[in-house]
C-alpha angles and dihedrals in degrees: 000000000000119000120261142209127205113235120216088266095057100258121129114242131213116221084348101291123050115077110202115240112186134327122262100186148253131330129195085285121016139344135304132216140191103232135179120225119223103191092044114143098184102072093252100111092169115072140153133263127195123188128199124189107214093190082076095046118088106220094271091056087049085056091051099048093051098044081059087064105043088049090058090049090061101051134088132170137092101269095058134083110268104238108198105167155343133210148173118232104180109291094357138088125218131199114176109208137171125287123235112179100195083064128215122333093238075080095039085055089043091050093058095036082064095046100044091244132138136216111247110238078240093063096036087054088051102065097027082061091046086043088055100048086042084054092035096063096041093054096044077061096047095247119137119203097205099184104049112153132129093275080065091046109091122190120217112179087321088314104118114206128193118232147157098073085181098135100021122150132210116209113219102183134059093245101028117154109192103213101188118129102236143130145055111320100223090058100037108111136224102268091047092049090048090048090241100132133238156217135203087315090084093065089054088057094054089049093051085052092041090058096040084054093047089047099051101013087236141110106259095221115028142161152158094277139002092272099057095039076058105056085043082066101039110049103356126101121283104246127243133226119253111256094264089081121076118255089246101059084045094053085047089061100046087056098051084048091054105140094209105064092209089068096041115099132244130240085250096059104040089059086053102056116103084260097067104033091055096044090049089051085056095051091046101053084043083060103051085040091058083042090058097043086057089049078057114054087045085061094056091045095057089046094057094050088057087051088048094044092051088043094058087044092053084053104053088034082063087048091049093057096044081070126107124241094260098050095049082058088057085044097055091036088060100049101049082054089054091049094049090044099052083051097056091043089053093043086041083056100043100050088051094053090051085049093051090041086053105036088053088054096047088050096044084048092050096044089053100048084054101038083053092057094045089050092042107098119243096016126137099247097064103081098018135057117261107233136184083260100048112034092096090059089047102060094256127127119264125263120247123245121235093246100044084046083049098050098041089051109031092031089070104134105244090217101089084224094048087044092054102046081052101057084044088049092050100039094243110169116239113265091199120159084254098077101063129105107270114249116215113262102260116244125246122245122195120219096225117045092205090066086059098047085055099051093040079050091051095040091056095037091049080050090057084050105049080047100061094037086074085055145061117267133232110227121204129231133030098336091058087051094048092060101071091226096118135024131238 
């Protein structure tokens, strides 16, 4: 088990700063937990922790565990899974993930299989959509998920990430098959049964499975024990959706279950049938709508503050004239001195803020004349002290004197104009705000992260768009089929 340390409230801490809060169960190799970060600067306090013995792992499975890290190190996008870090605590292993707290969709299925309910083909587009872009980018970055099904599908507020990159695989060649046996046997697809190997295909297959599983809430090929569930997969029929479901969505699906890989569809061109790019238009309007509606509501709400602010200033303009003539007089009398006194507070600052400019360039300017004398070979200054009595023999600038002092930094004209024909007339460089070393733009951090995960959703999802806009488009349903491009 990992060392601890106890917090000032009593909780044991892992690596000094996450508290565990409950356990959520067990993954393909050691425990997770639901933990809360103590040093978290996004907002999201609850994360996962998922903890991994090595003493139990034989050296493959150690691989393994730490390639998982390392993978989710690499991604990045809102349908996947967020990695933060990984660490070693003695014999265990530690991997810190996002939290999603309506947990995976295998129990959202199961929900609705209790209560009778369905999934819309709104709903069931929408995370196949978010499902596409999360595969999409892995595989634009050779990376193969192998053991993708509803258990490894998190939901976080209607946004699905992929998670569980534990045997995950990164091609490194053009043409890699990967040819290892894993994975969950109602999504593992023909080739991998047959030992035949496989590429980014295979993914495809457990997607298709995993639609055909949120549409009917049942496994799409199914039987009384694993051999038979295999030769269902191998050499049965490829299932159909009920008749709820548009013909469209149906014939998607018969292309991801395709037996042979070369006639399965990517990622990339799934995303680029009529299907999904009507449906992603659609997100995508739902999402600038949503955008406009909060304009919006910013707008009423600055409106009502300036009703709210008039309104204040109608009330103490009615007190103001309940008062009596002598006390409008006070009145008057106190506010002129608040005002005067505002003015001489701002000059006052102001005035300070010109003396400390000056006196730290008169100061730079008087170091560097010096630090130039002592670094000029042969001079004087190189062997002896500069004093108040030397430094003109020794090639330094000349003191000040106090009065002179006195008179360049007291002797300033009050009037601006005046001011400013005085530093022209002196030479004075301009102190401008210029000048100053440029700070970073701050960034920008929304209040809620699920704003920015929508926005991050909708960003990726416009660049698929723009992308497949250069090029031709894969329409879906009989006049695909009548092309002859692709076969059934």
């Amino acid at each position: 088990m990992p060392r601890y340390q106890e917090a000032e409230s009593g909780q044991l801490l892992v690596a000094k700063r996450y508290s565990i809060v409950q356990g959520l169960g067990r993954g393909s190799f050691g425990s997770v937990y639901l933990v809360r970060d103590h040093k978290a600067t996004d907002g999201e306090q609850l994360k996962v922790l998922k903890q991994i013995p090595l003493g139990d792992l034989r050296p493959d499975e150690t691989v393994r565990a730490t390639q998982e890290a390392q993978l989710l190190s690499q991604l990045h996008h809102p349908a996947i899974l967020t990695f933060y870090h990984s660490f070693l605590e003695k014999d265990v292993f530690c991997i810190i993930t996002e939290y999603c707290q309506d947990r995976d969709l295998d129990w959202k299925l199961e929900e609705l299989r209790r209560a009778g309910g369905s999934l819309s083909e709104v709903q069931v587009l929408e995370w196949l959509t978010q499902l596409l872009l999360g595969l999409h980018y892995m595989h634009d970055r050779r990376i193969l998920h192998r053991d993708l099904k509803a258990k490894n599908v998190f939901l976080k507020r209607n946004l699905v990430k992929i998670g569980d990159f534990g045997v995950s695989c990164l091609l490194m060649g053009s043409c890699d098959l990967a040819t290892t046996f894993t994975g969950t046997p109602y999504y593992m697809s023909p080739e991998v049964l047959s030992h035949q190997g496989y590429d980014s295909k295979s993914d495809i297959w457990a997607l298709g499975c995993l639609l055909y599983e949120m549409c009917c809430l049942t496994h799409a090929f199914q039987g009384p024990n694993f051999l038979s569930v295999v030769m269902k997969i191998v050499e049965g029929e490829t299932p159909t959706l009920p008749p709820s479901y548009s013909s469209d969505l149906n014939w998607l699906m018969q292309r991801m279950l395709q037996k042979d890989p070369s006639s399965r569809l990517s990622a990339a061109e799934i995303l680029k049938t009529r299907l999904m790019e009507g449906n992603m238009q659609k997100m995508k309007d739902r999402s600038d709508c949503l955008s406009s509606g909060g304009v919006r509501d910013a707008e009423l709400i600055a409106k009502k503050m300036q009703t709210k602010v008039h309104l204040q200033t109608l009330r103490e303009k009615a007190e103001v004239e309940k008062m009596t003539p002598r006390e409008r007089m006070r009145l008057r009398k106190l506010q002129a001195a608040d005002e005067k006194a505002r003015r001489l507070r701002n000059l006052a600052e102001e005035k300070y803020r010109e003396i400390h400019a000056r006196r730290t360039e008169l100061r730079s300017r008087h170091f560097e004349n010096i630090s130039l004398d002592v670094l000029s070979e042969g001079g004087a200054c190189k062997s002896l002290p500069i004093s108040m009595q030397n430094r003109s023999s020794a090639g330094c600038s000349p003191p000040m004197r106090k009065q002179e002092f006195e008179a360049d930094v007291y002797g300033i004209p009050e009037d601006p104009q005046a001011a400013e024909v005085y530093y022209n007339q002196d030479g004075f460089d301009s102190c401008s705000d210029e000048e100053e070393t440029e700070k970073p733009a701050a960034t920008l951090h929304l209040s809620d992260p699920q704003v920015s995960e929508l926005e991050a959703m909708m960003k990726h999802m416009q660049e698929v768009l723009e992308e497949e806009s250069s090029g031709p488009s894969v329409v879906a349903g009989v006049q695909t089929r009548s092309r002859g491009s692709m076969r059934s």
